[in-house]
C-alpha positions as CSV (number, residue, x, y, z in Angstrom):
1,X,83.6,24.0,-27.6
2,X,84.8,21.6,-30.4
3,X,82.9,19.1,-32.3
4,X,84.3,15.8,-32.6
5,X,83.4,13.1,-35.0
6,X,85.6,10.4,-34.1
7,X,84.1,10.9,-30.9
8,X,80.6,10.8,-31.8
9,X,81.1,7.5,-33.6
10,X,82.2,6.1,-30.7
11,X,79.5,7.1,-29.0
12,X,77.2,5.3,-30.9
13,X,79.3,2.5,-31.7
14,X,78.8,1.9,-28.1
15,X,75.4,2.1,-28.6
16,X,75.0,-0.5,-30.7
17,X,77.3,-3.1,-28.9
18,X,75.2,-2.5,-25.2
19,X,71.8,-2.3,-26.4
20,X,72.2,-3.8,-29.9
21,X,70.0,-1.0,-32.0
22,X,68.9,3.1,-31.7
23,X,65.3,3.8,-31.4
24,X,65.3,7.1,-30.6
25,X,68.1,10.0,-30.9
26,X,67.1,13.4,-29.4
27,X,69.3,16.2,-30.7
28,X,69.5,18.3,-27.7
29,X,72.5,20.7,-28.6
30,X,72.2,24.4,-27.8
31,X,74.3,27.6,-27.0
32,X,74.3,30.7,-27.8
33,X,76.9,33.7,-28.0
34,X,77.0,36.9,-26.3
35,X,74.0,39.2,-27.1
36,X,76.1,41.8,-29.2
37,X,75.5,42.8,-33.0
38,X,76.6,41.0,-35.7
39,X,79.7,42.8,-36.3
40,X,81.3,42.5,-33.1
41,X,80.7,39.1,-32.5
42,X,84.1,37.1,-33.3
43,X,85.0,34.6,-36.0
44,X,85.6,32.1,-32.9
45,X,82.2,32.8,-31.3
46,X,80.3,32.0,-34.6
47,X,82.0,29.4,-35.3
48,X,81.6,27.7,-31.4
49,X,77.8,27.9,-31.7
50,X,77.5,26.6,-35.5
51,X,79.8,23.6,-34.1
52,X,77.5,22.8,-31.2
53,X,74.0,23.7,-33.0
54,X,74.6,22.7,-36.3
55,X,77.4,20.5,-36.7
56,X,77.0,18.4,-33.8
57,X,73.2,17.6,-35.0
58,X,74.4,16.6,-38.1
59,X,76.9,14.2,-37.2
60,X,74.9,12.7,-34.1
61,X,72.2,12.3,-36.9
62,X,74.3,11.0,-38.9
63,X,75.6,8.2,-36.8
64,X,72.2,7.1,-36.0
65,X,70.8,7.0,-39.6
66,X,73.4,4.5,-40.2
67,X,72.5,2.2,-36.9
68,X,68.7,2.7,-37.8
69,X,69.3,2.0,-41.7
70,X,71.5,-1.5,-40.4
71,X,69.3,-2.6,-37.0
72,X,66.7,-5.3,-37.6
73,X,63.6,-4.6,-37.6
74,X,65.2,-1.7,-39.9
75,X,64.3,2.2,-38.2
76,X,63.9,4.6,-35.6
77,X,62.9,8.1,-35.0
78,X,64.8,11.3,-34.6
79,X,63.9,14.4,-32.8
80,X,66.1,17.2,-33.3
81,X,65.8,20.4,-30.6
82,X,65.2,23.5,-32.6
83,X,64.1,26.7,-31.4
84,X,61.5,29.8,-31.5
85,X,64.3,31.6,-32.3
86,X,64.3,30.1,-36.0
87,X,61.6,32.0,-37.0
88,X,61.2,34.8,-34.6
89,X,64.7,35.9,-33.5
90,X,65.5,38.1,-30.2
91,X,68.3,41.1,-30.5
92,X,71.8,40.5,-31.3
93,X,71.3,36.5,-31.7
94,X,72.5,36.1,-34.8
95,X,74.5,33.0,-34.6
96,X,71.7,30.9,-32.1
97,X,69.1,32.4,-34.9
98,X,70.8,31.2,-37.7
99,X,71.7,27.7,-36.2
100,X,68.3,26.9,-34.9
101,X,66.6,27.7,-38.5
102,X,69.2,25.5,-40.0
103,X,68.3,23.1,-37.4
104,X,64.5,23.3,-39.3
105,X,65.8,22.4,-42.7
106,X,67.9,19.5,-41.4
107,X,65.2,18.0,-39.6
108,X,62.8,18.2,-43.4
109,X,65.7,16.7,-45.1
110,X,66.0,13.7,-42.6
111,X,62.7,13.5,-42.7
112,X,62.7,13.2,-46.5
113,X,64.9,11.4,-47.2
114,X,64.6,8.5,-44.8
115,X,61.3,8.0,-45.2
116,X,62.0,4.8,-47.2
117,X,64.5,3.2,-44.5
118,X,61.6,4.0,-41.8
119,X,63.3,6.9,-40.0
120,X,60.8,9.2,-38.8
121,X,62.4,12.6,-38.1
122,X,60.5,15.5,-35.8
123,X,61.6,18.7,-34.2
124,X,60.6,20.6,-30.7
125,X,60.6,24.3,-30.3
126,X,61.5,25.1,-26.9
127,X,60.3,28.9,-25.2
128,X,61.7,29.8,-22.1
129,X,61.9,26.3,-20.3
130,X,63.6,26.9,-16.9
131,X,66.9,25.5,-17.4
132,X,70.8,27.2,-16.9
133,X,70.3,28.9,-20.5
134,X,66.8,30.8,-19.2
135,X,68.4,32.0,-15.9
136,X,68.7,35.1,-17.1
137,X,64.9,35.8,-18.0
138,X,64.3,36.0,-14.3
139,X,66.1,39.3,-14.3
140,X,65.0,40.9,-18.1
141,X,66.3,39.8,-21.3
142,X,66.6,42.4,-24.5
143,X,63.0,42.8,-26.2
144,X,62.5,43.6,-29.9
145,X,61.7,47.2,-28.7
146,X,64.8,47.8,-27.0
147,X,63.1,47.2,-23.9
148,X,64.5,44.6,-21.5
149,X,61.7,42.7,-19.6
150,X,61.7,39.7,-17.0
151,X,59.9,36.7,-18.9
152,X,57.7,33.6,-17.6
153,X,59.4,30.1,-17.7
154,X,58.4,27.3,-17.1
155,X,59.0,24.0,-15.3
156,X,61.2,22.1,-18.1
157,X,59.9,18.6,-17.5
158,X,56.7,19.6,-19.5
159,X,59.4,19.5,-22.4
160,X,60.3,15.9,-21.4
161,X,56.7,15.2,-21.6
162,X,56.5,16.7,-24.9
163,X,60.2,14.9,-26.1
164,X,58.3,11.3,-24.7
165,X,55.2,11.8,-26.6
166,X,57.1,12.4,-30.0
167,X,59.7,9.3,-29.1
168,X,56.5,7.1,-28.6
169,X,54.9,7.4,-31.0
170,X,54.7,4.5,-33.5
171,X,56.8,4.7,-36.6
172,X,54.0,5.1,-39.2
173,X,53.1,8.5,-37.3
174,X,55.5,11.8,-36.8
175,X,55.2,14.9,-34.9
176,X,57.3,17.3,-37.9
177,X,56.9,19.6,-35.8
178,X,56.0,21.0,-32.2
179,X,56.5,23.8,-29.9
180,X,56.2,23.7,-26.3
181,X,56.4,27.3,-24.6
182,X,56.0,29.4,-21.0
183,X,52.1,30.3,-22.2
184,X,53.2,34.0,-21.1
185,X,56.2,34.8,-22.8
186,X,56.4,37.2,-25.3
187,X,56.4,35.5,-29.0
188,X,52.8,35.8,-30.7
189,X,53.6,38.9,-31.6
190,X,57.1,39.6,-31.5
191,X,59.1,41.8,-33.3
């Protein structure tokens, strides 16, 4: 997968001239790369998920800081899509890992450094929602004990609860952060 700048300006250009201002971006970009070790993963595959994870966030954020900064009344709110993964990785995801915790320092910096223009900037920390990307959870995923063990999902729209909460909030309040997980899966205690 490529990135393509011209093409998220464009996006939100359109954005602007249908609805006239941005309240709310949700950065929901995420894949991953085979689950091999480090060294065997390929330039190409690294660079595909940093693209997707990273760079796309940025530039989608990007594009709406400048709507929000320009909009009258001035603002919005971003929430950006991180992971558990940031902070507790699984085997042989180096390049989701490494994304997703990158994913934690761009949200702090948006949420820094807009403060004054009234951009409020949050992230969600997703664990085993049921979606294409947990399929394979119903049939064992790689544990940190080189185990491999089936793992509880669950139903994805309590993440588009969570994703409404933060959006609706009012702009003088900000979820920084939350994390919305199966209550079963293994992550307290990980590792």
């Amino acid at each position: 997968m490529s990135v393509n700048r011209t093409a998220s300006a464009r996006s939100f250009a359109a954005t602007r001239d249908t609805f006239g201002r941005l309240d709310v971006l949700f950065n929901n970009a995420g894949m991953g790369a085979p689950g091999i070790p480090m060294e065997d993963l390929t330039y190409e595959q690294w660079s595909a998920v940093v693209g997707v994870n990273l760079t796309g966030s940025f530039l989608c954020a990007q594009e709406a800081i400048r709507l929000m900064k320009q909009q009258d009344p001035r603002g919005g709110r971003i929430i950006n899509n991180g992971s558990l993964s940031a902070v507790t990785p699984r085997p042989n995801s180096a390049p989701y890992t490494s994304t997703k915790h990158a994913i934690t320092g761009l949200t702090k910096s948006i949420a820094l450094d807009q403060r004054e223009f009234n951009i409020a900037c949050g992230q969600i920390d997703i664990g085993n929602a049921e979606t294409e990307m947990t399929r394979r959870m119903t049939s064992g995923v790689p544990q940190a004990d080189s185990s491999k063990k089936v793992e509880p999902r669950m139903d994805v729209q309590h993440v588009a609860q969570a994703v409404v909460y933060m959006a609706n909030l009012p702009l003088e309040s900000n979820v920084l952060f939350m994390t919305v997980m199966a209550t079963k899966m293994p992550f307290v205690g990980r590792g």
